[in-house]
N, C-alpha and C positions, 0 to 999 in steps of 0.2 A: 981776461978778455970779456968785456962787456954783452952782455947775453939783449939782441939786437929782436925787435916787437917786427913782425909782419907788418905790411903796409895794409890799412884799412882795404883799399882793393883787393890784395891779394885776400882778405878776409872774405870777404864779401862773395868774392870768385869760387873759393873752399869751399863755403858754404853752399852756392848753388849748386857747384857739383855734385858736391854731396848729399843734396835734397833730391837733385838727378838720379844719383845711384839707386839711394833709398828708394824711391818712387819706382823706380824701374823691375827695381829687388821686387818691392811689392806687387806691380803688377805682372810681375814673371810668375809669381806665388799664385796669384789667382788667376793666372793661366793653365796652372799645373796643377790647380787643388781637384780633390775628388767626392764623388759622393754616396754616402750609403744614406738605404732607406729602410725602414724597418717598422715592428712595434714592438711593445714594452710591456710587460706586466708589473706590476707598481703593488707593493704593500707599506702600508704610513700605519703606523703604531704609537701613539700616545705615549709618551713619556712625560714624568713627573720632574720639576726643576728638581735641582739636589742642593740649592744653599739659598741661604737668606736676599743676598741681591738678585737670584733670580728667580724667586717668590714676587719679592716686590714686582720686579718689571712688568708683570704678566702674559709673559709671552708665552705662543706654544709653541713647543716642543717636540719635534717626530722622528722616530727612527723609522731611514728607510730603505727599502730592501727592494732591488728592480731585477731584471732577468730579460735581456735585449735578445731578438730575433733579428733573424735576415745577414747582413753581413757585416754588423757587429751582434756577434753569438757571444756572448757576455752576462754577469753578473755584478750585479754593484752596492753598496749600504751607502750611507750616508745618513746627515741628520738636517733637520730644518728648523728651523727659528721662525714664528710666524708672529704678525701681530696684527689685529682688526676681525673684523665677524668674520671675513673669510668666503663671503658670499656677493655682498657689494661692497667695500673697502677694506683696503689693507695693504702689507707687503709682506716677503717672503725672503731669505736667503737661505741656500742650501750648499751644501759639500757631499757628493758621493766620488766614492773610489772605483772604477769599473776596471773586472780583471776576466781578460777573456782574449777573443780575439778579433780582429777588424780588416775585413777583405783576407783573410790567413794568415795574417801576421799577429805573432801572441806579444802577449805582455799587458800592464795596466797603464792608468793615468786617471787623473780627476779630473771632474766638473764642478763649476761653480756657477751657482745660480741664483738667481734677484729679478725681482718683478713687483711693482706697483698693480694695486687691485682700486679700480674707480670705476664704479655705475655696475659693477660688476664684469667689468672686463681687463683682461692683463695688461698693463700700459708698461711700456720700456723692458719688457720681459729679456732677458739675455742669459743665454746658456755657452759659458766658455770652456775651452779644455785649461786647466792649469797651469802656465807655463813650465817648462821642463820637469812636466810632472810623468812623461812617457818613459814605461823600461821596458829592457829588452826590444822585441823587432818592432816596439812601439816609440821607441828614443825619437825626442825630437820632435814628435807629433805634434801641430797646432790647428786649432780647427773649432768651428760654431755649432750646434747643437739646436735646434726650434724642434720644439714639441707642439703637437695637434692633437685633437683630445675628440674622435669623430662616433658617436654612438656609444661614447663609455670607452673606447679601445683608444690606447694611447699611441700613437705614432711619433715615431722621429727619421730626422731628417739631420745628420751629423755632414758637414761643409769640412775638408782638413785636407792638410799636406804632413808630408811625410819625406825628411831630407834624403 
C-alpha cells in the first residue's frame, strides 16, 4: 500500500498548532520560573597553556573556584579561555560545575558563559545552565544566571524552573 503525503494544509495547520503548544509550553515556564538572589566569592588562578596550538593562540587561561551564598549555597570550579587586554576589549567563555544546593534541593549542574568586552563594557554577556546538566533534586533544572559586580562583591541573580 502506497505510503500517502499529508495535504500541504493539513501541514501547515500541524505546524501552527504546534508553534501554539510550544509557545504556550513556554510561556507556562516563565510563569512558573523562580528566583534566587545571592553573592559569590570568585578565585581566577592563572593557568599555563599545556601544548603547542595553545601557546600559539595566546589566550588566557583561568582556573576557577566560586563559593555561592544565599539560596544557592554552593561551590563550583570551572575554567575560562580569555582573549584581549581584558580591560577595554575582548571575550571570554567559561564552564563551571556547581555542586551544592538551590532553594534545598541538593545536587549539581553547569554553567556556561560568554561575553564580548567593548569600551570596556560586557556586551552580549550570557550565563546559561547546561542543558540536562541537573542531578539529583536538581534533574531537569533550566534556568539564566546575570552576574553584577557592585563595590568589588559579586552578585547573582539565577532566573530557573525546575520539572
Amino acid at each position: 500500500m502506497p505510503i500517502r503525503m499529508p495535504s500541504t494544509s493539513f501541514i501547515r495547520h500541524a505546524a501552527l498548532g504546534a508553534a501554539l503548544v510550544f509557545s504556550h509550553a513556554a510561556w507556562a515556564a516563565k510563569e512558573s520560573s523562580m528566583n534566587a538572589h545571592g553573592r559569590f566569592d570568585v578565585k581566577v588562578t592563572p593557568q599555563q597553556p599545556d601544548n603547542d596550538p595553545a601557546k600559539a593562540a595566546g589566550l588566557g587561561r583561568l582556573a576557577l573556584h566560586k563559593t555561592y551564598h544565599g539560596p544557592l549555597e554552593a561551590v563550583a570550579d570551572g575554567e575560562m579561555l580569555a582573549y584581549g587586554d581584558g580591560k577595554d576589549a575582548g571575550a571570554y567563555v567559561a564552564i563551571e560545575k556547581v555542586t551544592g544546593t538551590l532553594d534545598g534541593r541538593k545536587g549539581s549542574f553547569a554553567l556556561m558563559h560568554r561575553s564580548g568586552l567593548r569600551g570596556g563594557k560586557p556586551e552580549n554577556w550570557s550565563v546559561t545552565v547546561v542543558p540536562e546538566s541537573g542531578t539529583d533534586e536538581l534533574k531537569g533544572l533550566e534556568g539564566e544566571l546575570v552576574i553584577t559586580i557592585e563595590g568589588g562583591v559579586h552578585h547573582y541573580a539565577l532566573t530557573y524552573t525546575l520539572p
